[in-house]
DSSP file (Angstrom, degrees, kcal/mol; ACC not computed):
  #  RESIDUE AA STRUCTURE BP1 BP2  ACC     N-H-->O    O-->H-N    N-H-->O    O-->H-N    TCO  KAPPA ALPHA  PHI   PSI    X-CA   Y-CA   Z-CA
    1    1 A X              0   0    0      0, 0.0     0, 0.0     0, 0.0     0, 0.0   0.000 360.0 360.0 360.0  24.6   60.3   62.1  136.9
    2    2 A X        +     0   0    0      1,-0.2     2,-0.4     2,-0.0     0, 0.0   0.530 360.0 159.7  85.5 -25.8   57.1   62.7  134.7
    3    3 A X        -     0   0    0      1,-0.2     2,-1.7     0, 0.0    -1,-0.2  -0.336  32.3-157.6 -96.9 163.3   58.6   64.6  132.0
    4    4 A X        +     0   0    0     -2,-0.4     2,-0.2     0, 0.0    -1,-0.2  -0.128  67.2  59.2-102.3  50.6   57.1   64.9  128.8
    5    5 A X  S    S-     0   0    0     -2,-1.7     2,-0.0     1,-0.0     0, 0.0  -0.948  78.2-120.2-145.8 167.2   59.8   65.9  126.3
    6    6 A X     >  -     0   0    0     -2,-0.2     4,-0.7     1,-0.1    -1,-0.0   0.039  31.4-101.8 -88.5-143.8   62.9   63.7  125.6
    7    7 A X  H  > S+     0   0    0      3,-0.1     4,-0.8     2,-0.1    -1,-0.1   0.292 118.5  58.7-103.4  -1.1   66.4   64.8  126.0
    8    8 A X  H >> S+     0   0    0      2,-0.2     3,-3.1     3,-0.2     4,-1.7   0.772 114.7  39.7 -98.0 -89.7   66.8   65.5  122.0
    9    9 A X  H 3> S+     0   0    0      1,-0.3     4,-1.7     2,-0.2    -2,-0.1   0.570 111.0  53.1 -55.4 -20.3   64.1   67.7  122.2
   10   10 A X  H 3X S+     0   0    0     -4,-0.7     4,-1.2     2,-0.2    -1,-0.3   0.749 116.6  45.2 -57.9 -37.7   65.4   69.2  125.8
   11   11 A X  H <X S+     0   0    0     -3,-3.1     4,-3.5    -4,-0.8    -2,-0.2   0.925 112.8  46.5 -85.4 -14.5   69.0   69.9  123.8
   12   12 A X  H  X S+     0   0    0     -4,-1.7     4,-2.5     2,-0.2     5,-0.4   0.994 108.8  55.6 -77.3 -52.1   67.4   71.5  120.3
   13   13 A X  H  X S+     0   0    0     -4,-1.7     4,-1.1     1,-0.3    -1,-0.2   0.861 113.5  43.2 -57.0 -32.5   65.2   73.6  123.0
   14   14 A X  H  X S+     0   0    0     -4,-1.2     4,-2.7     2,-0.2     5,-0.5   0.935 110.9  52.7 -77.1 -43.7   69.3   74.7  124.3
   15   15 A X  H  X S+     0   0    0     -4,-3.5     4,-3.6     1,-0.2    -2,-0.2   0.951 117.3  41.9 -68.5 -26.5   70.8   75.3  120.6
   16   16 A X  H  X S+     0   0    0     -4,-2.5     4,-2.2    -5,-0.2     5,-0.4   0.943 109.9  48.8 -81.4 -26.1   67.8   77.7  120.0
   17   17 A X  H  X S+     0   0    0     -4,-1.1     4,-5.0    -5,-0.4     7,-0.2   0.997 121.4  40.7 -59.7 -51.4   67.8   79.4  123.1
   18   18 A X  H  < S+     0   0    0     -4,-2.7    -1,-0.2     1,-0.2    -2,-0.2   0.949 109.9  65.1 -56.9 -40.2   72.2   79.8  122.3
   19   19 A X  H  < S+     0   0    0     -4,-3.6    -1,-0.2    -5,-0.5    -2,-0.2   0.943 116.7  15.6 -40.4 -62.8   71.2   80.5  118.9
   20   20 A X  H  < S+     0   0    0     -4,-2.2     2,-0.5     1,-0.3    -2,-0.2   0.812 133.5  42.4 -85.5 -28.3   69.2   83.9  119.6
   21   21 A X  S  < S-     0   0    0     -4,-5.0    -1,-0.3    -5,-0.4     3,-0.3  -0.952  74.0-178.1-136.7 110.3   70.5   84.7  123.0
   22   22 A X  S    S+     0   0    0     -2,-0.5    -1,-0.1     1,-0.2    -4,-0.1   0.437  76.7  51.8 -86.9 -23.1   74.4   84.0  123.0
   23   23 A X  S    S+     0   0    0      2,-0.0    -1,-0.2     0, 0.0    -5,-0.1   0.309  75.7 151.8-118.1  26.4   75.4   84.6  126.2
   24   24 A X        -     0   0    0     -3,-0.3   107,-0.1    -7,-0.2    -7,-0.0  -0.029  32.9-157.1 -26.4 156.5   72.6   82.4  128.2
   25   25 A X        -     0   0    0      2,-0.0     2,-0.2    31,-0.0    -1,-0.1  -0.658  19.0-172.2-143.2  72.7   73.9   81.4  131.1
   26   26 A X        +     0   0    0     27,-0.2    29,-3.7    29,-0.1    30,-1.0  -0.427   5.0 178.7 -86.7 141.8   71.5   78.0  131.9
   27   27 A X  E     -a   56   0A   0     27,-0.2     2,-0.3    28,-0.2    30,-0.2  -0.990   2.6-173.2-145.8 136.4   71.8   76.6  134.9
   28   28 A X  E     -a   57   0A   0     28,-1.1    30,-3.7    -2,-0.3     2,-0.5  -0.885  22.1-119.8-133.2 171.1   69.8   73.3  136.4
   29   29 A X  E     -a   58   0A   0     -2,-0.3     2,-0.3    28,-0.2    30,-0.2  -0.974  30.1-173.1-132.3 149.6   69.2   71.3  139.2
   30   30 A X  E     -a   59   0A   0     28,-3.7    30,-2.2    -2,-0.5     2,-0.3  -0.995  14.4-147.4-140.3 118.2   70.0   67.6  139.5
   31   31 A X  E     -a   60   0A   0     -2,-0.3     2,-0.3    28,-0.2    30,-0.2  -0.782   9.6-156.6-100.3 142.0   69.6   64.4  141.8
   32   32 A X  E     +a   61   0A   0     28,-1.8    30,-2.9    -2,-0.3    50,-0.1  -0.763  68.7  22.2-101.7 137.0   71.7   62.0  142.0
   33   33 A X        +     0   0    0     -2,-0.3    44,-0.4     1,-0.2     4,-0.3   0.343  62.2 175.5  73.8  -5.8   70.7   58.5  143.2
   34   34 A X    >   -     0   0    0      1,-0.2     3,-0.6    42,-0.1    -1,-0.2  -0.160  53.8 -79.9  -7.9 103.9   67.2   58.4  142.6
   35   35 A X  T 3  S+     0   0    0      1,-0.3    41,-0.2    42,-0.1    -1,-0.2   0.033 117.1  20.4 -61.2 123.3   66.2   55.0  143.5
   36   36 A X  T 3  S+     0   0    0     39,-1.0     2,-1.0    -3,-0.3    -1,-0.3   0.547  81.4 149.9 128.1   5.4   66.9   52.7  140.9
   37   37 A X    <   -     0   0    0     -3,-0.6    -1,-0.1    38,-0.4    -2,-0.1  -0.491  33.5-146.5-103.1 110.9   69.3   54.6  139.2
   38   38 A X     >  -     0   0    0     -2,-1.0     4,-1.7     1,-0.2     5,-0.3   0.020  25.7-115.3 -79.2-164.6   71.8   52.5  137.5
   39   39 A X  H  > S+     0   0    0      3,-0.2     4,-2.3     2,-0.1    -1,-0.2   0.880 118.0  52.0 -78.5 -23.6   75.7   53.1  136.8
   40   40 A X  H  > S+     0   0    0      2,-0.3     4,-1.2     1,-0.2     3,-0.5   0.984 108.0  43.6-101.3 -87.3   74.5   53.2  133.0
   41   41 A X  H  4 S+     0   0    0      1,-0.3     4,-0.4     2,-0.3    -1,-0.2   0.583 109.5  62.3 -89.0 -34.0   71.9   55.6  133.2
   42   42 A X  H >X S+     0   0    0     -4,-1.7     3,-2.5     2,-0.2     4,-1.6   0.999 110.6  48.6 -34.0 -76.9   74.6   57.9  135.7
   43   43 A X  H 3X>S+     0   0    0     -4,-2.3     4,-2.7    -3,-0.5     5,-0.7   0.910 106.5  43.4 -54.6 -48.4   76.6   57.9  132.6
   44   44 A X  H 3<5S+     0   0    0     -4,-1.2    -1,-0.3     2,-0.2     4,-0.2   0.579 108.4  58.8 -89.2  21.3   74.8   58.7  130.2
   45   45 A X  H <45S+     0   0    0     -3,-2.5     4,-0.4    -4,-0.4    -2,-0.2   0.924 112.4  51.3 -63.3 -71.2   73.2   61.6  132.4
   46   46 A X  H  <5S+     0   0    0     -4,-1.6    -2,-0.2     1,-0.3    -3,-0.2   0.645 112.2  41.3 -42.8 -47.5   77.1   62.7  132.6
   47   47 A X  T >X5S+     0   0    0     -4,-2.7     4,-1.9     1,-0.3     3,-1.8   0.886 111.5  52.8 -95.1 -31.3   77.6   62.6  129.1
   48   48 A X  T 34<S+     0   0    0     -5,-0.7     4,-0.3     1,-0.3    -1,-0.3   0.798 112.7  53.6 -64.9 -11.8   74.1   64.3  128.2
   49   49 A X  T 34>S+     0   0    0     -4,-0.4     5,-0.7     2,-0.2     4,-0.5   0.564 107.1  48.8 -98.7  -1.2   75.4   67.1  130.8
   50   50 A X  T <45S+     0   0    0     -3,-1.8    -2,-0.2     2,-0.2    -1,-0.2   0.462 109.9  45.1-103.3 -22.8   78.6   67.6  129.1
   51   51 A X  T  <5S+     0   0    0     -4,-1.9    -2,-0.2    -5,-0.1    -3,-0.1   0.545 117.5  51.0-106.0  -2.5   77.4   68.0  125.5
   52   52 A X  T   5S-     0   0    0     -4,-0.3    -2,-0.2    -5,-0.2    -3,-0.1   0.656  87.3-165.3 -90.5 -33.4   74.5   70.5  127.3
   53   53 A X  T   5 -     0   0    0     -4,-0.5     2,-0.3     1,-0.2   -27,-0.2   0.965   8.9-167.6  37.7  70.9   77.3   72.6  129.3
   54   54 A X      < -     0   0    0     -5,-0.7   -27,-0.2     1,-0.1     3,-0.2  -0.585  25.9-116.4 -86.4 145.3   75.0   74.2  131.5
   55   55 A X  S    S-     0   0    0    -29,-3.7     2,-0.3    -2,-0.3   -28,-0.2   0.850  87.1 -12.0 -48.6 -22.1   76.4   77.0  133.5
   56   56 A X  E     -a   27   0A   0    -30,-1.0   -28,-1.1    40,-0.1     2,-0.5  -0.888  65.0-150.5-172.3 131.3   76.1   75.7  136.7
   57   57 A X  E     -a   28   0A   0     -2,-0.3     2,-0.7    -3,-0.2   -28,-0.2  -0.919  12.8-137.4-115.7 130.8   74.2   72.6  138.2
   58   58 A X  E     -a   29   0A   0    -30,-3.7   -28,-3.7    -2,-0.5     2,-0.7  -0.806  23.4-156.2 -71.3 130.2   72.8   72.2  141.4
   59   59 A X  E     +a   30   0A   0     -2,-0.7     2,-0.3   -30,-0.2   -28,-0.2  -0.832  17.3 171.7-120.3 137.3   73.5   69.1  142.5
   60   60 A X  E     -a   31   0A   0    -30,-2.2   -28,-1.8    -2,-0.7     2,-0.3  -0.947  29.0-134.8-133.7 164.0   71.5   67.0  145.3
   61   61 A X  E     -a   32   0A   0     -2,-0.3     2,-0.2   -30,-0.2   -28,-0.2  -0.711  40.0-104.8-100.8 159.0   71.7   63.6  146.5
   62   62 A X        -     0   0    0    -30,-2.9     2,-0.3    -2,-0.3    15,-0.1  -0.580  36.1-161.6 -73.0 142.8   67.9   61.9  146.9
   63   63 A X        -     0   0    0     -2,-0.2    -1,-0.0     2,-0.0   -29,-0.0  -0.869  24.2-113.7-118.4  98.5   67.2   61.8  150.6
   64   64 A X        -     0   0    0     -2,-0.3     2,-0.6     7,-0.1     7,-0.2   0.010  33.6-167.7  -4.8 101.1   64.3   59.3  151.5
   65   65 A X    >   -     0   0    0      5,-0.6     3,-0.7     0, 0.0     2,-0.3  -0.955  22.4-124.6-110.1 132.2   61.2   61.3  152.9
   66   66 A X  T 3  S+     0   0    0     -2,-0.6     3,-0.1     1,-0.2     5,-0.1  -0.406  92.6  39.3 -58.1 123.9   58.8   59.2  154.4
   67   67 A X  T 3  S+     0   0    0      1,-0.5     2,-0.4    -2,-0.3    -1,-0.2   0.641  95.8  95.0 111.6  12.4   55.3   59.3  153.2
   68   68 A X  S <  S-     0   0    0     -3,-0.7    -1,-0.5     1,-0.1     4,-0.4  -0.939  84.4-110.4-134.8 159.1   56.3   59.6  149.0
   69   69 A X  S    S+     0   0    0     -2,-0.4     2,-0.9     2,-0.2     4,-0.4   0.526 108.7  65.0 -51.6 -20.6   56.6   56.7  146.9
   70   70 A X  S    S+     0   0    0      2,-0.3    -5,-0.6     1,-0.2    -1,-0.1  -0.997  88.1  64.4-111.5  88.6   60.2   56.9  146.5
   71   71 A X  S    S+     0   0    0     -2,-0.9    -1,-0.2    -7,-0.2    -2,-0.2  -0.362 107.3  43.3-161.0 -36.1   60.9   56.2  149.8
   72   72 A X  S    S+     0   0    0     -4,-0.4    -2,-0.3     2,-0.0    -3,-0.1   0.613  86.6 120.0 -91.4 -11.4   59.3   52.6  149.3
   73   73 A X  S    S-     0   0    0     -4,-0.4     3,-0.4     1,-0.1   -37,-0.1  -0.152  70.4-120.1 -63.8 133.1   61.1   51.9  145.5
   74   74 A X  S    S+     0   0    0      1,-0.2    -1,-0.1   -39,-0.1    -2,-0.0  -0.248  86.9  50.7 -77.5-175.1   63.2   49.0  145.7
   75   75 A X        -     0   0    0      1,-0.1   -39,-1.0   -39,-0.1   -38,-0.4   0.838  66.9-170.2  59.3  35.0   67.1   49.8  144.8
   76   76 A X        -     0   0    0     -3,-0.4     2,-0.4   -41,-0.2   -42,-0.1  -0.094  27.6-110.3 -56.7 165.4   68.1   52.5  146.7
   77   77 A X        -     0   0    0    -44,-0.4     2,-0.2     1,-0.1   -42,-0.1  -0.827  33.4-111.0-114.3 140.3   71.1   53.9  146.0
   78   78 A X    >>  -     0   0    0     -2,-0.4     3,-2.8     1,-0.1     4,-2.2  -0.442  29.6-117.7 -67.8 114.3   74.0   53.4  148.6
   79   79 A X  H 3> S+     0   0    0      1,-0.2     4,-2.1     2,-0.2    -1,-0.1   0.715 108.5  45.1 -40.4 -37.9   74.9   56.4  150.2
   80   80 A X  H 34 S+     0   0    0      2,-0.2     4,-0.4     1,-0.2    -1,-0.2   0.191 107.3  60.2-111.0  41.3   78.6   56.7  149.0
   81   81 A X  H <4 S+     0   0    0     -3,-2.8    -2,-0.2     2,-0.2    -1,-0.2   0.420 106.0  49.1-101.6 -33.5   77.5   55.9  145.8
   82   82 A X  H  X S+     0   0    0     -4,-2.2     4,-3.6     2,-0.1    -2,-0.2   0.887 110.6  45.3 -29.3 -73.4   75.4   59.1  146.3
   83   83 A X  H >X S+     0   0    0     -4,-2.1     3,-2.6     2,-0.2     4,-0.9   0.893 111.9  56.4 -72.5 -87.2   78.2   61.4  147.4
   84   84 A X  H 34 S+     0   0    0     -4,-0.4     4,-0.3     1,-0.4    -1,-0.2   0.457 114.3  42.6  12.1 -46.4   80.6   59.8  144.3
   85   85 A X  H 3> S+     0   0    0      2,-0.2     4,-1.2    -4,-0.1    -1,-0.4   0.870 109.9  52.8 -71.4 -47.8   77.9   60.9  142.0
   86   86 A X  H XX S+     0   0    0     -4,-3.6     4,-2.1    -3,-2.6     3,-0.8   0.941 105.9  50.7 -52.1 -64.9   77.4   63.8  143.4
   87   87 A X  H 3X S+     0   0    0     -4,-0.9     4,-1.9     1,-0.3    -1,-0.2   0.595 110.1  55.2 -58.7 -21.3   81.3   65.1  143.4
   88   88 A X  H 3> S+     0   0    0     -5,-0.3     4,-0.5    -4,-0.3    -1,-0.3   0.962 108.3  44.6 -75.8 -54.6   81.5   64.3  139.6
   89   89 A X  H XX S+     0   0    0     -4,-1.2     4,-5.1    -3,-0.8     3,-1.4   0.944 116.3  48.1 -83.7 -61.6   78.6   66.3  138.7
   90   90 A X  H 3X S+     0   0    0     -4,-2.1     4,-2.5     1,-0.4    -1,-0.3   0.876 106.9  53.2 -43.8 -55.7   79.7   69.0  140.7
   91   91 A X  H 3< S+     0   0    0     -4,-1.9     4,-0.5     1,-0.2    -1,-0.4   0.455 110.6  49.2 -65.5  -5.0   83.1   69.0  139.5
   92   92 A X  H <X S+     0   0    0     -3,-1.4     4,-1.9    -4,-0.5    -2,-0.3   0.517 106.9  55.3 -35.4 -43.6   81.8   69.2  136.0
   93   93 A X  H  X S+     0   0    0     -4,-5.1     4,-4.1     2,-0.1     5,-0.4   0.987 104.6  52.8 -60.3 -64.5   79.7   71.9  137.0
   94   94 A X  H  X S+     0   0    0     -4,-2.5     4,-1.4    -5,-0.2    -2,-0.1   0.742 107.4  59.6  15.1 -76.9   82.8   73.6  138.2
   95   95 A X  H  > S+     0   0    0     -4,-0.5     4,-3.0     2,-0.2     3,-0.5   0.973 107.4  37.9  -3.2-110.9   84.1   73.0  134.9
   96   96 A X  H  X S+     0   0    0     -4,-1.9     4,-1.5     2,-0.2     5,-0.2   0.680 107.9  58.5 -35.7 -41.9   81.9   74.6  133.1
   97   97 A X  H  X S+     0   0    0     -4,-4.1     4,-1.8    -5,-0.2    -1,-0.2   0.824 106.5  50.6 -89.5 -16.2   81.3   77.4  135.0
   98   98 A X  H  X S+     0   0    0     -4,-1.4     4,-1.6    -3,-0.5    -2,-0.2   0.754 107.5  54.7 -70.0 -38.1   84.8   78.3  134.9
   99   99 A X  H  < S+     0   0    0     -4,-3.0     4,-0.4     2,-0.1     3,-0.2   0.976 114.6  45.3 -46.7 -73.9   85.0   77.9  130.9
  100  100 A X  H >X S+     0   0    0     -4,-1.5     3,-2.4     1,-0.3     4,-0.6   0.849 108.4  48.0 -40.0 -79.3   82.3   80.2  130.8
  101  101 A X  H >< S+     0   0    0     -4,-1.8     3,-5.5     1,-0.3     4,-0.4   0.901 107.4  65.1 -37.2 -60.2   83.2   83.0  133.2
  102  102 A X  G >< S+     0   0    0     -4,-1.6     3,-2.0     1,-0.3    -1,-0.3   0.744  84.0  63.3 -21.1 -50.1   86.5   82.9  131.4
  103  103 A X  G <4 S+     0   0    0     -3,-2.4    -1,-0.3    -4,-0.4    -2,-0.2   0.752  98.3  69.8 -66.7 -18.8   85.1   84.2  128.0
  104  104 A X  G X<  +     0   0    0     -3,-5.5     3,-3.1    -4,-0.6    48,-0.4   0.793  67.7 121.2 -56.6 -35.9   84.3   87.5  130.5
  105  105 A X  T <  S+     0   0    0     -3,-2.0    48,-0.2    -4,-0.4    49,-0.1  -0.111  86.2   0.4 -20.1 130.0   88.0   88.3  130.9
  106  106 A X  T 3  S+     0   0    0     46,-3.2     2,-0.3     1,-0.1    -1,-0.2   0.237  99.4 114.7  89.7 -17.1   88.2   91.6  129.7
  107  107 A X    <   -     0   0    0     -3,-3.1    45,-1.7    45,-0.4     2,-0.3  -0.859  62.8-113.7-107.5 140.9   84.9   92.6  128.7
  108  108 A X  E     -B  151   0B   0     -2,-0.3     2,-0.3    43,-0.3    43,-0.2  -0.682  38.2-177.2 -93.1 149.5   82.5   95.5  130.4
  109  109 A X  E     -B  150   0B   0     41,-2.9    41,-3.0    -2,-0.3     2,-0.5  -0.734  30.0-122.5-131.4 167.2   79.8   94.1  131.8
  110  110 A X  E     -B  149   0B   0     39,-0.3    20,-0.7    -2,-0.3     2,-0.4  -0.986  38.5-175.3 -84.9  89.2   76.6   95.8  133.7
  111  111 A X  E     -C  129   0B   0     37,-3.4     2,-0.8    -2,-0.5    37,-0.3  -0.945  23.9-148.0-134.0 103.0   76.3   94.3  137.6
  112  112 A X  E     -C  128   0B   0     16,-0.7    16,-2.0    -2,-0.4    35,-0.3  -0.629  24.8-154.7 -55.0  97.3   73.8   94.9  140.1
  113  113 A X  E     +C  127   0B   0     33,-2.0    32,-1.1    -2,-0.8    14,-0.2  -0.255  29.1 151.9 -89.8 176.4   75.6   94.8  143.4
  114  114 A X  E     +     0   0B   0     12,-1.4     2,-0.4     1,-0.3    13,-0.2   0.386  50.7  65.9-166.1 -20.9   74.0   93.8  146.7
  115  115 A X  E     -C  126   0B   0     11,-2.3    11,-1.6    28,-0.1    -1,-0.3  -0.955  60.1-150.3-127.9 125.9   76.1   92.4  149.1
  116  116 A X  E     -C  125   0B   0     -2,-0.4     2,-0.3     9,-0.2     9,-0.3  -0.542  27.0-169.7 -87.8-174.7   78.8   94.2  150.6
  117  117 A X  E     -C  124   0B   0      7,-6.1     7,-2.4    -2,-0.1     2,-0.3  -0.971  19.1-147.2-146.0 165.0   82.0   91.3  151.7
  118  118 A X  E     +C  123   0B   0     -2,-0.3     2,-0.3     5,-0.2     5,-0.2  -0.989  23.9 173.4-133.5 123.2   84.7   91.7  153.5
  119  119 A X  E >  S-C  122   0B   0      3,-2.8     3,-2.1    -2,-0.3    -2,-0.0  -1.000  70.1 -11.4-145.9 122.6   87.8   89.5  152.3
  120  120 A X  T 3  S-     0   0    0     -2,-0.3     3,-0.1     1,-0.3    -2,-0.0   0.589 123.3 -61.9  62.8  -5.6   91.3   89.7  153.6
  121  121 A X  T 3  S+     0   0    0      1,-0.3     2,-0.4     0, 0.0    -1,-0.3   0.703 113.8 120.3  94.4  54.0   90.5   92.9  155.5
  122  122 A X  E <   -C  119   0B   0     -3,-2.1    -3,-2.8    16,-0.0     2,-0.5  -1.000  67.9-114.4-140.5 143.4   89.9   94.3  152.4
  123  123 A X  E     +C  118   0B   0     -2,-0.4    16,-1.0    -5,-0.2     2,-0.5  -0.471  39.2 170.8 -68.5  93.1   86.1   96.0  151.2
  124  124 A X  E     -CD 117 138B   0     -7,-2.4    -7,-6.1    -2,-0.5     2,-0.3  -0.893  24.9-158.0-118.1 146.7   84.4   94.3  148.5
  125  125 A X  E     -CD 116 137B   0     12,-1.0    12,-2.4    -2,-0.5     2,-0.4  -0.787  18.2-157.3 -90.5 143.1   81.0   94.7  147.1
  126  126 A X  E     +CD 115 136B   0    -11,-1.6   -11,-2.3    -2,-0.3   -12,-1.4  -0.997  17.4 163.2-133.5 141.4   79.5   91.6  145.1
  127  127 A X  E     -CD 113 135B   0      8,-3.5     8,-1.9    -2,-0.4   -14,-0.3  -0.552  35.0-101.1-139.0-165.3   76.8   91.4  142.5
  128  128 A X  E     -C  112   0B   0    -16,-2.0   -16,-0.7     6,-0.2     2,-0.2  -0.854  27.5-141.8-120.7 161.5   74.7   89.5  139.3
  129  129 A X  E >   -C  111   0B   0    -18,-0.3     3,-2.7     4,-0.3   -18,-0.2  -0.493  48.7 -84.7 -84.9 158.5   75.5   90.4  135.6
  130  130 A X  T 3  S+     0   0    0    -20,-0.7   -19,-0.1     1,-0.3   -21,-0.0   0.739 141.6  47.9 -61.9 -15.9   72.0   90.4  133.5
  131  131 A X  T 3  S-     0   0    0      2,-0.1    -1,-0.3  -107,-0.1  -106,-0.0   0.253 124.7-113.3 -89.0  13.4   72.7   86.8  133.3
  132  132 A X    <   +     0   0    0     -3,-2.7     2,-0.3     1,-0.3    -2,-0.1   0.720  56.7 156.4  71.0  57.5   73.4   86.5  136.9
  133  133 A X        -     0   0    0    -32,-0.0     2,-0.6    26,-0.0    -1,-0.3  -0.798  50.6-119.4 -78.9 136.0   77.4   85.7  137.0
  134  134 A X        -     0   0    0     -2,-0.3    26,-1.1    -6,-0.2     2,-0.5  -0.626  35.2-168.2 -94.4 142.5   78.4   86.9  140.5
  135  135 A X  E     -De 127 160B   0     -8,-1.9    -8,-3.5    -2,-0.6     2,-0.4  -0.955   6.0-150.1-113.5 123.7   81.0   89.7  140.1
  136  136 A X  E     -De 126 161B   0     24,-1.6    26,-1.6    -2,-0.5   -10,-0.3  -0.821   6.0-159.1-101.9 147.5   83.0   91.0  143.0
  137  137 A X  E     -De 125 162B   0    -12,-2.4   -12,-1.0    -2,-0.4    26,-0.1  -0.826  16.9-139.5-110.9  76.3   84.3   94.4  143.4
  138  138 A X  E     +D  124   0B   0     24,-0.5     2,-0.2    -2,-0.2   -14,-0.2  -0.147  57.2 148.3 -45.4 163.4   87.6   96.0  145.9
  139  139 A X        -     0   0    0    -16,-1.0    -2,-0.1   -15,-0.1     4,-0.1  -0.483  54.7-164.7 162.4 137.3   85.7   99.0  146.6
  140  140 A X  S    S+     0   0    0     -2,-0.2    -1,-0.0     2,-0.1   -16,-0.0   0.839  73.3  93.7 -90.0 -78.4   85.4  101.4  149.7
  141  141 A X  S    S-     0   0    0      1,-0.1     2,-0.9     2,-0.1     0, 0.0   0.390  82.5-111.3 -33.7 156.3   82.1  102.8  148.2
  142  142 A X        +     0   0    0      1,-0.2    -1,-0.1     2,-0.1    -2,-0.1  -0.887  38.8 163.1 -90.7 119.6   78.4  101.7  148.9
  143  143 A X    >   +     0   0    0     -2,-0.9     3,-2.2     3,-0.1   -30,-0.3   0.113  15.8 150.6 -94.8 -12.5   77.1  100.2  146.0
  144  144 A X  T 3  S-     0   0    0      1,-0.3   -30,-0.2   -30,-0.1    -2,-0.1  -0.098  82.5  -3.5 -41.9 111.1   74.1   98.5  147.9
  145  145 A X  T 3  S+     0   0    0    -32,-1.1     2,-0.4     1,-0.2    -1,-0.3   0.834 104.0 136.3  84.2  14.4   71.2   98.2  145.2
  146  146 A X    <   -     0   0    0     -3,-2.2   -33,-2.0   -35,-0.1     2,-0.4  -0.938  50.3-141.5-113.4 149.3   73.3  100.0  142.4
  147  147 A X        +     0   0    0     -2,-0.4     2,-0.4   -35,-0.3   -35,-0.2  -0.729  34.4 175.6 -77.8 136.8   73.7   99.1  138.6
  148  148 A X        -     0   0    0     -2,-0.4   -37,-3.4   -37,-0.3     2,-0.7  -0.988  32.2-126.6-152.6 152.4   77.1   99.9  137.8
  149  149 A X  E     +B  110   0B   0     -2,-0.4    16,-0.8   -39,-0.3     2,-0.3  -0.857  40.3 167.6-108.6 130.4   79.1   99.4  134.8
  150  150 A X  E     -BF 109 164B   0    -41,-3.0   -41,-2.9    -2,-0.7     2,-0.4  -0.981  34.5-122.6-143.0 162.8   82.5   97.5  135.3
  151  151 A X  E     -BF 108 163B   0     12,-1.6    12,-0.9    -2,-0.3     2,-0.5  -0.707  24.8-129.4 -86.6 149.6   85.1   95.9  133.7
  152  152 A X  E     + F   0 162B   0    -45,-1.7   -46,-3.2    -2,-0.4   -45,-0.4  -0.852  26.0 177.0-117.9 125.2   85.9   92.3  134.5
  153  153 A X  E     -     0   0B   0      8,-0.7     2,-0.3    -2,-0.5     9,-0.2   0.598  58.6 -52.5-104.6 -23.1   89.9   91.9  135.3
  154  154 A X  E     - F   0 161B   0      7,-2.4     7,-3.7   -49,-0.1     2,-0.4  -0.943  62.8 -70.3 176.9-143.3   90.0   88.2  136.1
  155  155 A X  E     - F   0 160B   0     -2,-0.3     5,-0.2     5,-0.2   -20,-0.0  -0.953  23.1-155.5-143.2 162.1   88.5   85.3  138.2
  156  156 A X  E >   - F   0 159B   0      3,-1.0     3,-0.8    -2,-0.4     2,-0.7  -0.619  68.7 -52.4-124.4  44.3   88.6   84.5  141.6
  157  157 A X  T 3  S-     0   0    0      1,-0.1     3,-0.1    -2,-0.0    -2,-0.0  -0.831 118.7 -30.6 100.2-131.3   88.2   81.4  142.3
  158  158 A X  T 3  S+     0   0    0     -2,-0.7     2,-0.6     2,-0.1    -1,-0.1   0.506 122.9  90.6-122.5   1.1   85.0   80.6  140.5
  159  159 A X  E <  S- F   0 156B   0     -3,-0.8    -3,-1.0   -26,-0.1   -24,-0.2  -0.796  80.4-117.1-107.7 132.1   83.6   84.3  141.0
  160  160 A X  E     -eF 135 155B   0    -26,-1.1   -24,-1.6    -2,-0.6     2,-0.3  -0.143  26.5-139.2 -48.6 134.1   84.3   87.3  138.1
  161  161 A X  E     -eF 136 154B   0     -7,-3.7    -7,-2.4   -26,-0.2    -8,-0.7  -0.970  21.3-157.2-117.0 149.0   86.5   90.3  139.5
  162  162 A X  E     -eF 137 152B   0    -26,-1.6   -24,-0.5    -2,-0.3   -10,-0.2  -0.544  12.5-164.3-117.6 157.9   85.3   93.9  138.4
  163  163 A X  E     - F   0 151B   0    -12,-0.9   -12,-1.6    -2,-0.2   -24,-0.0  -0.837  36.2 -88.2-134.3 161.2   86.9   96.7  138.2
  164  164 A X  E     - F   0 150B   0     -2,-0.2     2,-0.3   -14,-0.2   -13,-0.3  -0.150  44.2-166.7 -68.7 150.8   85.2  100.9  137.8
  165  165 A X        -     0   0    0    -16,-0.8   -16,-0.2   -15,-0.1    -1,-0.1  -0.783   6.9-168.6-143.6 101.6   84.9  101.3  134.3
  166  166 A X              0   0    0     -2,-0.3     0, 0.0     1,-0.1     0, 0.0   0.101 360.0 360.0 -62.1-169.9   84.2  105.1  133.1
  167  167 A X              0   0    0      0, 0.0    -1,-0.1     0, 0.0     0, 0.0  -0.025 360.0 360.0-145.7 360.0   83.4  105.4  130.0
């Protein structure tokens, strides 16, 4: 894809970034099946994404557009050879983003809410942390657009639950 650093110098550019700012939360996006793309080079993508632990990957499969160069590349990659790739990476993101949220248990956190949700016929608000974990709330109140300080009481899935936190 054109870029011009390696992957040694793409992970020293993550240990400084963890170094000064400890609770990054890096997140990429990543295609799978790129024509040409062998089982070897899959793997060691996997492994380079595992020793990187990014919070959260988007993951796509390549889709042929007509009109690009990659649409003509011999070795296209087999569609459920795609999807295979795809579910790995995902479930590693998964992964990951569940280690991570974890280390929140317990800690007050800062949340911009924005959306209210309705779950179970019960009133929830959901929001970003300054590192943009989404945090759900039980809540009756409108919260639309508010910074709020809350505590975070467990997980949900793969999304942080808050709770009001006075101080």
């Amino acid at each position: 894809m054109n870029r011009r650093y390696s992957t040694e110098e793409f992970e020293k550019g993550v240990q400084l970034l963890r170094k000064i700012y400890p609770n990054v939360a890096l997140t990429t996006d990543i295609i799978v099946g790129f024509p040409g793309e062998t089982e070897e080079e899959f793997n060691t993508t996997y492994e380079f994404l595992k020793r990187i632990k990014f919070y959260k990957m988007h993951v796509f499969k390549y889709s042929q557009r007509k009109g690009t160069r990659a649409a003509v590349m011999p070795n296209q990659i087999d569609g459920n050879i795609k999807e295979e790739r795809s579910r790995k990476l995902i479930g590693l993101s998964d992964k990951n983003e569940m280690e991570y949220n974890k280390e929140y248990i317990g800690k007050e956190v800062e949340v911009l809410f924005e959306e209210p949700h309705m779950e179970n016929g019960k009133s929830f608000m959901k929001g970003h942390t300054t590192n943009y974990l989404v945090v759900k709330m039980e809540t009756e109140e409108n919260l639309d657009n508010v910074l709020k300080r809350v505590r975070i009481a467990g997980l949900d899935g793969l999304e942080l639950v808050g709770e009001n936190y006075a101080k």
